[in-house]
N, C-alpha and C positions, 0 to 999 in steps of 0.2 A: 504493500500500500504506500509506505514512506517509499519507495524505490518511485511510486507513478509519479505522484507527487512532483517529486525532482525532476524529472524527466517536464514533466509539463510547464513547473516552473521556468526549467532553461527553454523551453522553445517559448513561451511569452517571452520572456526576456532577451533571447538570442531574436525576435522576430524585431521587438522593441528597438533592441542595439543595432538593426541593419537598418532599420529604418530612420534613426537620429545620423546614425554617418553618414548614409542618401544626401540627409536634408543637406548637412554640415557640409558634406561637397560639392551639392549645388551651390550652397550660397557663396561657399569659397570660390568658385571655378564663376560663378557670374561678376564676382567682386572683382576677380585678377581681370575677366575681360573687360572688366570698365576702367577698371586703371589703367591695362594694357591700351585700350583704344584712347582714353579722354581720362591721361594720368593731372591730376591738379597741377597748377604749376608748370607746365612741358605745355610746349607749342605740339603739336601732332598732327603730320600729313598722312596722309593715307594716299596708298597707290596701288590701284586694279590691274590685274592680267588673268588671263588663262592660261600661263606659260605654267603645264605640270610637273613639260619632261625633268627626269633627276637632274640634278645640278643647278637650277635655273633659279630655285628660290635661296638656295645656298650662297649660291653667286652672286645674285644680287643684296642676300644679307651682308655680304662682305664689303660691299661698295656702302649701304646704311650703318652700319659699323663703323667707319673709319669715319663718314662725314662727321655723325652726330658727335664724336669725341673733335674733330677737326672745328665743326661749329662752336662745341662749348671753349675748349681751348683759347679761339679768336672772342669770342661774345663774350666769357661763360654764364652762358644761358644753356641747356637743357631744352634739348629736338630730340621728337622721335616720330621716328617715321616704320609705317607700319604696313606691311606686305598685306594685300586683299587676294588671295590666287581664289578663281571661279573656275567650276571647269566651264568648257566650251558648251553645255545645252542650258547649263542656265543663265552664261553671262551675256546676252542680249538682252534677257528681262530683268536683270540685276541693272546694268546700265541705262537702259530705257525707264525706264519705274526713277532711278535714283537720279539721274539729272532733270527728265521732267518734274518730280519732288521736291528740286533742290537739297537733296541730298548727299550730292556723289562726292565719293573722293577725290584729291587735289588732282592725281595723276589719274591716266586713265590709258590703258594701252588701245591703239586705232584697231577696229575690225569688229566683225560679227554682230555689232548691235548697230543698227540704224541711226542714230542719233549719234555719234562716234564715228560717221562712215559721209555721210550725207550732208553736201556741203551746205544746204543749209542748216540743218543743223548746227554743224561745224559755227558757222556764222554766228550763231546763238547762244552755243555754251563751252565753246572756246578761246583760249586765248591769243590772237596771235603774234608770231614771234619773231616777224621780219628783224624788228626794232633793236631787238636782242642779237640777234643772229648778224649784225652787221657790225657789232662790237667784238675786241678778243675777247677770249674766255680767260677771264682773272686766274684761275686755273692753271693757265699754261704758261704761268711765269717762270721765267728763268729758264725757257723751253725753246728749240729754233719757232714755235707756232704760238710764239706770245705776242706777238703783236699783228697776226695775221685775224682777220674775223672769223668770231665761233663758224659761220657757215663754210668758209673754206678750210676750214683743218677736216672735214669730211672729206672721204674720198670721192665721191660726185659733187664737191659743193652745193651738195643734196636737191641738184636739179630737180630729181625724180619726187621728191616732196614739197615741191611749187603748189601750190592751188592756183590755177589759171582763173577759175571764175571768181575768187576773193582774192588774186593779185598780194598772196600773203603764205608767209610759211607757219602752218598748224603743228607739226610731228616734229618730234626730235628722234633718229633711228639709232639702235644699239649697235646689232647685229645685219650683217646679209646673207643672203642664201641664193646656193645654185643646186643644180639636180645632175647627179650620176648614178651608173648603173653598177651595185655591189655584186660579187660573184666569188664563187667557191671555187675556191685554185686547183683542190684537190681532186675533187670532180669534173674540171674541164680537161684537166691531166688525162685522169682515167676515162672518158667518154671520148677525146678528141686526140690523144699526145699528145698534144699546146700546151706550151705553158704561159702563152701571152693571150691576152684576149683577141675576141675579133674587132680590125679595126674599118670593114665595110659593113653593111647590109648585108650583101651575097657572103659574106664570110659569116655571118651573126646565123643565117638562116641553115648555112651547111651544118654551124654549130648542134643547130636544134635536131637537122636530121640527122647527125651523126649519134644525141643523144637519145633520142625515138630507137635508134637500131642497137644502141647497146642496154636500153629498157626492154626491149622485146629479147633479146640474147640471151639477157640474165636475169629477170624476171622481175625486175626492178619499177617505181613507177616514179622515177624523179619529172620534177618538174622541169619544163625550161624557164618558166617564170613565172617565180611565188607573186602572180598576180590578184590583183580585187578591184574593186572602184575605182580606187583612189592610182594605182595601176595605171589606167586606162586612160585616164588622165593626163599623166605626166607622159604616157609615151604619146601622146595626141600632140603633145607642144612642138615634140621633136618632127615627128611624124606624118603629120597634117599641116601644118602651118607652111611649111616651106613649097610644099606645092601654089600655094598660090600667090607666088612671090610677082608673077606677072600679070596676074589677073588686079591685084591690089595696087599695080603700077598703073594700068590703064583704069582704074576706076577712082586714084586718088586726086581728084582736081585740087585741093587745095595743097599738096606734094609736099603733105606730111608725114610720108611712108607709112600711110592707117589709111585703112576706108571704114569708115564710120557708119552710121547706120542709115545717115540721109544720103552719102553718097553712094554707098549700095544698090540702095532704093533707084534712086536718079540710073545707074549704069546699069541696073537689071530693067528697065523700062526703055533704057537706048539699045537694049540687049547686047550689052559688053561682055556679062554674064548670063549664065543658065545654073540650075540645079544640075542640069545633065553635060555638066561640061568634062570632059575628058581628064582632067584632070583632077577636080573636085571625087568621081569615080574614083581613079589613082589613088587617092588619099584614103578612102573608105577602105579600100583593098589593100593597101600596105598596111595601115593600123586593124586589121580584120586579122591579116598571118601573122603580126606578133601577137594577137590576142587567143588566136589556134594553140598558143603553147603557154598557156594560163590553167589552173586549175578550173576543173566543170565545174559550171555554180560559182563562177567565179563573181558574177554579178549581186550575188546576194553577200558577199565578203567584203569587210573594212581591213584598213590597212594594218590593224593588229595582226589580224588573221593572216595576212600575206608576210609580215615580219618574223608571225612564230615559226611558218613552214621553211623560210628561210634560214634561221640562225637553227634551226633543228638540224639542218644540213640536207632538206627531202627539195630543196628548188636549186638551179643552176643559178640563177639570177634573180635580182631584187631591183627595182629603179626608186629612186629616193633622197631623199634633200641631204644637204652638211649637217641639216640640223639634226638628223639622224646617225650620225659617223659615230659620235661618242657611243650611243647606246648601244647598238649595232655591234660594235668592235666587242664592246664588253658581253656583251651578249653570246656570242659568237665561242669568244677566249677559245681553251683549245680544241675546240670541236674538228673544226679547220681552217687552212690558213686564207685569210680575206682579202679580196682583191678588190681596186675600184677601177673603170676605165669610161669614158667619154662615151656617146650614145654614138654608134656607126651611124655614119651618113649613107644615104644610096643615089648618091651623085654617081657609082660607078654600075647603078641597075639598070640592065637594057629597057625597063618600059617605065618605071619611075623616075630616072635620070633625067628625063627629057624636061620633067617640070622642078625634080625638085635638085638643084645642081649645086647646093650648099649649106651648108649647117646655120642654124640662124644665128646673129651674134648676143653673145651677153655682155657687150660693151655698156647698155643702156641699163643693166639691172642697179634696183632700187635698194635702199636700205632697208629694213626689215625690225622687228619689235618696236611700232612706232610710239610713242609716247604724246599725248595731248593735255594739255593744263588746263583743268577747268576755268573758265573765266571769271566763275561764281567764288570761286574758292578765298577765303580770308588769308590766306597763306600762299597765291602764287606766285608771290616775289622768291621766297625759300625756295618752293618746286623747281620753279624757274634754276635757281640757283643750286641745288640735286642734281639736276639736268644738264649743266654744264661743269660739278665735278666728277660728273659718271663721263663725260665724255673727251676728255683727256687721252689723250695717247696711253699712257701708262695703269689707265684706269679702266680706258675700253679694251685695252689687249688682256690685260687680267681678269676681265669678267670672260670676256669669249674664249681666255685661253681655261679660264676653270672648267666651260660647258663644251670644249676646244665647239666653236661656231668660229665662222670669220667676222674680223670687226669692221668698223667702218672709218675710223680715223687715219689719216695721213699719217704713214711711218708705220703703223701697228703691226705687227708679224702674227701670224698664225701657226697653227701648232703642225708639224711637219705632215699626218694624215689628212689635212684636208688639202695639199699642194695639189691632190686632182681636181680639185674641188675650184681654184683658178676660174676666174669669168673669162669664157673662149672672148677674144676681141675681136677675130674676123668675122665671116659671112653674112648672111643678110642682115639689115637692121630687125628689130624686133616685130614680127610683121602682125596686124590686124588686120582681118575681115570678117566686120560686123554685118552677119545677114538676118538671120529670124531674132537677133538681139532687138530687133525694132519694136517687137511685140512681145508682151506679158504673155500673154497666151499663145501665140505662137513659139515662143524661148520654151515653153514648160512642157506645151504638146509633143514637140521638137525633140525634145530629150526622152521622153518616154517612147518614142518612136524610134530613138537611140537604142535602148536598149531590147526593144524588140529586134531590131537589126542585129544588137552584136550577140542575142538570145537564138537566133537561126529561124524565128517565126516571122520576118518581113524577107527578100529579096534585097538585095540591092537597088535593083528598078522600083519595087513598089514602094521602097522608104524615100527614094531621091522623090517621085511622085506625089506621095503624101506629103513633102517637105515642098516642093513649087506648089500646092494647093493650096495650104497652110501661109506660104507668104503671099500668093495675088489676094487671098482670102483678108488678112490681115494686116499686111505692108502698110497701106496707105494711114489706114486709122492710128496707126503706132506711128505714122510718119507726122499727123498732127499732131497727137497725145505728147511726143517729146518734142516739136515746136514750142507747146506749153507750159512743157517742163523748163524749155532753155528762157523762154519769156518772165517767168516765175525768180529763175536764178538771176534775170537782169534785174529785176524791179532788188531784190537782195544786195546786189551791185550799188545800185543804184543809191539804194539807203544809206550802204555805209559809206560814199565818195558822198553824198550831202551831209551826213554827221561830222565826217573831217574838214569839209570845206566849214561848216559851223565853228568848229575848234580853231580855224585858221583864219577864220575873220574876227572871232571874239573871243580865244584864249590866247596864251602865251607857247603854245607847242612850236617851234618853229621846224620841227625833225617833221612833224604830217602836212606839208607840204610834199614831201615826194612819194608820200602813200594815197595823198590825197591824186596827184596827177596819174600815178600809178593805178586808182583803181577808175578814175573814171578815164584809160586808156584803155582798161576794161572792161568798161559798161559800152563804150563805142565796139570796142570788136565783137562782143558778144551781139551787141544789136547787127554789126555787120553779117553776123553768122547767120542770125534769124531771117535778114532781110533776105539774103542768098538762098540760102536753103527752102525759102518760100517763094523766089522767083526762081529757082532750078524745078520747084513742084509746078508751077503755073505751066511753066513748058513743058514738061513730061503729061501730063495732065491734057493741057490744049493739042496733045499728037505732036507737037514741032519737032519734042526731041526723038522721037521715034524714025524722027523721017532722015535722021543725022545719022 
């Protein structure tokens, strides 16, 4: 009896004491987050990404680390600044919700939410940084790049991060990225004798049949390439784009090496272009045989899934950014020995060659992890000023060389495995041909008709078919729809070149006079664009140009 007793008494008691410690470490574990986020006393920035990969938050604690001791030192004042990582499905509504709320944090990395992406947006709840960016970066004292301006100790003088329609720089970039093809040394050995990769098309292709006859030998099922979506993709850039290196020549009237969505339109109604153009075919069918040697049901696989079959050692090849090298590598360790090489070109294929005669160049590639400072933010003078000691020569080569990515500063050296990784500087420029991008519903229909294509339930003919149906169906209406979009972005233009001429009749800013001339330079081109692109429709439209 005394035995139940006791027994009863410890489970009251043992049920009581799990529950007082519960409480006791909630409250602790809320308390630490409110001091951690909004400690009394301490300034605190906050800054968002959805960077998961390992090393990335590390790395960047590293660079938060040394300022906030670097800041108190010079002030001693007390900063802390507080890493926000989101993954990628919720950080659109995370971002969206939190600056329309006015809530969001100082930083905010560019991409995936709309408000973050969308130049007006942009216009709205960013800050922009010409102003800054034309100063040195205090930073780089006593450095050969101290007295040169933050924007040009980037290796592009971050062209590529212009905003043409706000005439102003948004992003600050950390990191950049290119794309190569990873491969198993051991198994190209064994299936081919080679121990170098293939450096054509016709060589890449023999590859795969070479590996098809030693799976069928030995009863093997390797892959030629741990393909999925994300796959299909990255060999399309290589693969597809270069064929229409001539077609984007005779359709680029304003000979900005792009054809855009209005000059498509205009050159597919002078019939420059077809769906059923011989070469456009070409591209379907080159990107068709490297996708023959992808896993079945390759369609329904993300790029994890194509990473595991890879470092397992069951695929020949892998295609994939720098930003993946590190992981890869470690990944991989001594399973077998890893190789990187350049995507073959098939400038030397009897029936592809004809169109596509060069590799595209990555002379134009852009910076990458871009950073945006909220406009709203109480603190983005500090941001501001985070921003330019992360970006230092010595500062950006130690973050990129922690997660080894390439950096982007002048002088910066990279970590010896990503030397293939090198942006090729020859062949074509970076080429666009924007055609069913014209229309929402044609872009979305387009794509699901993609994959019926590369699923073996459409033809070739009756996708190219359903795609000229899809744009005479849809063209024109998309061709107004983003008229109104561009008209929309002027009135935006517009606003802010009357706000500064404001500041420059009746404050003392004397530096927004040349922002001020700067943006209504481009409120005029933007309007030039509008007026062009609507007298290029009137002609297509009234027959004239058809008859040209």
């Amino acid at each position: 009896m005394e035995k139940n007793k006791i027994v009863e008494f410890i489970k009251v008691k043992l049920g009581l004491l799990i529950l007082a410690a519960a409480v006791l470490y909630s409250v602790v574990s809320v308390a630490y987050s409110h001091l951690t986020f909004e400690a009394p006393n301490v300034t605190t920035v906050k800054i968002a990404h959805w960077q998961l990969e390992a090393g990335f938050r590390e790395s960047l604690t590293n660079l938060i680390d040394d300022y906030e001791k670097l800041y108190k030192d010079k002030t001693g004042k007390e900063i802390r600044i507080i890493q926000m990582p989101i993954s990628e499905k919720g950080y659109a509504q995370f971002i969206n919700s939190s600056l329309i709320g006015g809530v969001a944090p100082d930083i905010i990395e560019q991409g995936i939410a709309t408000t973050a992406t969308d130049v007006s947006y942009i216009a709205r709840y960013f800050e922009p940084l010409g102003a800054e960016l034309d100063k040195p970066n205090p930073y780089n004292a006593g450095t050969d790049l101290e007295k040169i301006p933050w924007r040009q100790t980037f290796f592009d003088a971050l062209l590529s991060r212009y905003q043409n329609e706000l005439q102003d720089y948004y992003t600050i970039p950390f990191s950049m990225f290119t794309t190569r093809i990873f491969y198993n040394k051991n198994m190209l050995f064994q299936v081919s004798g080679k121990n170098t990769p293939p450096k054509s098309f016709t060589e890449l292709m023999d590859t795969f049949k070479q590996l098809d006859e030693y799976n069928e030998k030995n009863g093997t099922r390797y892959l030629g390439i741990a393909g999925s979506k994300e796959q299909k993709g990255l060999f399309a850039n290589w693969y597809q784009a270069p064929f229409f290196a001539d077609t984007i020549a005779a359709c680029d009237f304003n000979m900005d090496n792009t054809c855009d969505e209005y000059e498509a339109y205009i050159a597919f109604k002078k019939h420059k272009w077809s769906f059923q153009d011989e070469n456009r075919r070409l591209s379907f069918k080159c990107l068709m045989e490297l996708t023959e040697h992808f896993p079945v049901g390759w369609q329904a696989l993300n790029r994890e899934d194509s990473l595991f079959q890879f470092v397992q050692g069951n695929g020949l090849m892998l295609a994939s950014g720098s930003w993946n090298a590190s992981s890869i590598t470690r990944q991989v360790a001594d399973r077998f020995e890893l190789g990187i090489f350049d995507f073959p070109m098939v400038a030397d294929h009897p029936e592809y060659g004809k169109y596509a005669k060069s590799q595209t160049s990555e002379a134009g590639v852009g910076g990458g992890i871009n950073w945006e400072v909220n406009s709203h933010s109480a603190n983005k003078e500090l941001a501001i000023d985070f921003l330019k000691f992360c970006t230092t020569r010595k500062n950006n080569e130690r973050f990129n060389g922690d997660i080894i990515w390439l950096p982007v500063i002048q002088g910066a050296t990279s970590k010896p495995i990503l030397k293939p990784f090198t942006p090729r500087l020859d062949g074509y420029p970076s080429l666009t041909f924007k055609t069913l991008e014209i229309s929402p519903e044609a872009n979305l229909l387009s794509e699901g008709l993609s994959w019926s294509l590369f699923a073996g339930r459409l033809s070739l003919d009756e996708y190219l078919s359903k795609c000229t149906e899809l744009y005479e169906k849809n063209a024109l209406q998309g061709y107004h729809d983003k008229l109104d979009i561009l008209k929309r972005r002027l009135k935006t233009t517009e606003t802010i070149a009357n706000a500064d001429l404001a500041l420059l009749m009746y404050g003392d800013n004397k530096e927004v006079s040349v922002k001020t001339a700067e943006r209504l330079g481009s409120a005029q081109g933007q309007s030039l664009d509008i007026s062009t692109n609507e007298g290029r429709l009137r002609e297509v439209v009234n027959g004239e140009g058809s008859k040209k």
